[in-house]
N, C-alpha and C positions, 0 to 999 in steps of 0.2 A: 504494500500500500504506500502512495509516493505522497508525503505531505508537499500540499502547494503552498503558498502564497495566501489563495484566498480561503481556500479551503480543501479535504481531500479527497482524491478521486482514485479509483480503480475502474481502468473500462475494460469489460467484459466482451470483448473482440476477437479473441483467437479463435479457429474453427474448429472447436470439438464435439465429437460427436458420442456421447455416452461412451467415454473412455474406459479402459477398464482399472484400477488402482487395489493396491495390494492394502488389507485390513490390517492394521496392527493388533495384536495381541491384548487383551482385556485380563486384569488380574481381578478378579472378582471379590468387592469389597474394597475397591481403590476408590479415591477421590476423583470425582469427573474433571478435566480442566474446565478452565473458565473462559480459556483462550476463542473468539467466535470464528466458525469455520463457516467457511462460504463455498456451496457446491456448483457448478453452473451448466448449463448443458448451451448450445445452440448449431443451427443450421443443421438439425436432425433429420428435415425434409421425411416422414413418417418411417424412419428405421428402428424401427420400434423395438427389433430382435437383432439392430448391429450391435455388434461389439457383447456387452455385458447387456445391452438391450435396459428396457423401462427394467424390469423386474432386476436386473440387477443392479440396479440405479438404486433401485426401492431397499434393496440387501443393504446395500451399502451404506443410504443412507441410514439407514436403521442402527447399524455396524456403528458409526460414526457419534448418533446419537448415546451409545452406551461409553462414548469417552469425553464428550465435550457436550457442556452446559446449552450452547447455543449453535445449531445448524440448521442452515439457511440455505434451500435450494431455490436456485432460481434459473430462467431460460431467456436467452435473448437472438429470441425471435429464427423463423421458417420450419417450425415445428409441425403444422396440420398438411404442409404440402408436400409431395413428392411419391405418390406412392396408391396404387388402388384405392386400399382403407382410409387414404385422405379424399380423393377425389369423392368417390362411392358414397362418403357421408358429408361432404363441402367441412372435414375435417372434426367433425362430433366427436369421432371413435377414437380418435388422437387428446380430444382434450379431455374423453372420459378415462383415458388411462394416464394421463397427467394429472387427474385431479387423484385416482388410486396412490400414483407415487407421491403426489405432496407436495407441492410446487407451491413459492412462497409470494413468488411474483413472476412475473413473464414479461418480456416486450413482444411489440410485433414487427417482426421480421417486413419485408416486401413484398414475401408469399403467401402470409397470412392475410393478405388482400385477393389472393388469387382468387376468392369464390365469389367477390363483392362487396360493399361496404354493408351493404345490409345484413349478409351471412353473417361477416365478421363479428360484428353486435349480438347477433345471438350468439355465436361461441364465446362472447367477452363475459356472456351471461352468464352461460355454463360453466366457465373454467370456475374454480371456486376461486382463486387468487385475481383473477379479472386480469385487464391488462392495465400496462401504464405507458404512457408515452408524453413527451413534452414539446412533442415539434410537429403534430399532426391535428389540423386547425379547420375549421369550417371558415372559408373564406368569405361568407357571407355574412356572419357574427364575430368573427376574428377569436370566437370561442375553443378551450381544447375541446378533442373529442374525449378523450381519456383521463385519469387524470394523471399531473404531471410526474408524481412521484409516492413511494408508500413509501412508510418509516416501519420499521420492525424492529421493537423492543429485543435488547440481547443484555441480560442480567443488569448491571447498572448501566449500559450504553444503549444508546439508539443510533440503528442501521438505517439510512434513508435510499433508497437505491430509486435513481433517474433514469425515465423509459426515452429511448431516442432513435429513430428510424431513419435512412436513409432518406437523402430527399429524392434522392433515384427511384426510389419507389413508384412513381407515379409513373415513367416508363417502364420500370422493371417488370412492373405488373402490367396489368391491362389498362390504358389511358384513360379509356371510357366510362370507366368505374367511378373514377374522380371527375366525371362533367357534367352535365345538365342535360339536356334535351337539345340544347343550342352550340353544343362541343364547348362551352364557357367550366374553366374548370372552378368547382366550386372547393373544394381541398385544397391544402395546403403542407406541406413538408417540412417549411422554410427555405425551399428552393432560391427564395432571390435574395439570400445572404442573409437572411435573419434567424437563417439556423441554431447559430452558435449563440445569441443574444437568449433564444428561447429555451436550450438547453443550460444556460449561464442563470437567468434568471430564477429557473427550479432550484436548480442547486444552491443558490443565495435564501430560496423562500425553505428551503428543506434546513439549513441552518440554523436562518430563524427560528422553525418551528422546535429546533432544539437537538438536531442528528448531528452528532461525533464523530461521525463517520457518511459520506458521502460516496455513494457510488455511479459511476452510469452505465447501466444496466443499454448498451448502443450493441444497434444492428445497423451499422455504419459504412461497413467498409475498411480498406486497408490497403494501400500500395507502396513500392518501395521508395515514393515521391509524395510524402501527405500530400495529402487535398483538404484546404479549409474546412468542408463538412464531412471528410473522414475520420477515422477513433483517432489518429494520433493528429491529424493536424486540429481538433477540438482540443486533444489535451494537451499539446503543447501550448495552446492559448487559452487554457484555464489559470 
């Protein structure tokens, strides 16, 4: 975790996909640490059974919670897409087996639009952790859609983790999804450089509200050239 300046951030950007990780040994009768452990999944596109798969996601986390006070799974984002079981159900079956393993918060990826903005609201419904996101706007109310951030109590500290989406997304997915009847898009990303302002601003009101720890929880991007509204040219300018 890299203390900033303003405050601290972890972006959750690398592309793992339910990795597999070795259990350490439990002495039964020990003292739990106190130490908060953060688990993270993203760009699983419905591989539900790669790697160690949900179910041993679910082990592990479980595994985890018999050593440390506070663990916290979270996903950031293209989890309901890639795969039959996604299509087949516009991604239900996906987020009924995330809510089984326990997901503490989620973002939404650029494919979690792939069914519609309307689908997507119903699975926001269903997930029990909902979503969050800070940079996805109804451009007609200038309103978020989501909201910007959840804070998650961990023993005497508070976790705040910040949802943040690609502004690609509106191409990445399907355009039409984001326009009107008049091809006028009515969503927003922060595509014309007010990305960073609206992700900047969570993290200042997540502060406020009294989070130790600041995360952002980005489905961003990455190249070996930051780009303004990718994970590292965001954190370099946090």
């Amino acid at each position: 975790m890299k203390e900033m300046q303003r405050l601290s951030a972890v972006f959750a950007a690398a592309a793992v996909s339910l990795c597999g990780a070795v259990v350490p040994a439990y002495a039964e009768g020990s003292a739990k640490s106190d130490d908060i452990v953060i688990l993270y999944t993203n760009d699983v596109h419905c591989g539900i059974d790669d790697h160690i798969g949900y179910d041993g996601l679910a082990l592990y986390k479980r595994e985890m919670e018999t050593l440390y006070d506070t663990v916290i799974l979270v996903d950031a984002g293209d989890a309901i897409q890639g795969s039959p079981i996604g299509s087949l159900s516009k991604g239900a079956y996906v987020t009924e087996i995330m809510n089984a393993v326990g997901y503490d918060a989620a973002v939404t990826g650029n494919h979690e639009f792939d069914y519609g903005v309307s689908e997507l609201m119903l699975r926001a419904d269903e997930l029990n952790c909902g979503y969050i996101n800070a940079n996805f706007t109804d451009k007609t109310t200038g309103e978020l859609i989501f909201d910007p951030y959840k804070i998650i109590d961990a023993g005497d500290k508070k976790v705040a983790f910040v949802g943040a989406s690609t502004p690609e997304t509106l191409s990445a997915s399907t355009p039409t999804y984001f326009q009107n009847e008049n091809c006028e898009y009515i969503y927003s990303f922060g595509e014309d450089g007010s990305v960073y302002t609206l992700i900047q601003n969570a993290m200042d009101d997540a502060r406020a509200e009294g989070a130790d720890y600041v995360i952002v929880l980005g489905h961003l991007g990455e190249s070996e050239v930051p780009a303004p509204d990718e994970s590292m040219g965001i954190a370099e300018d946090s």
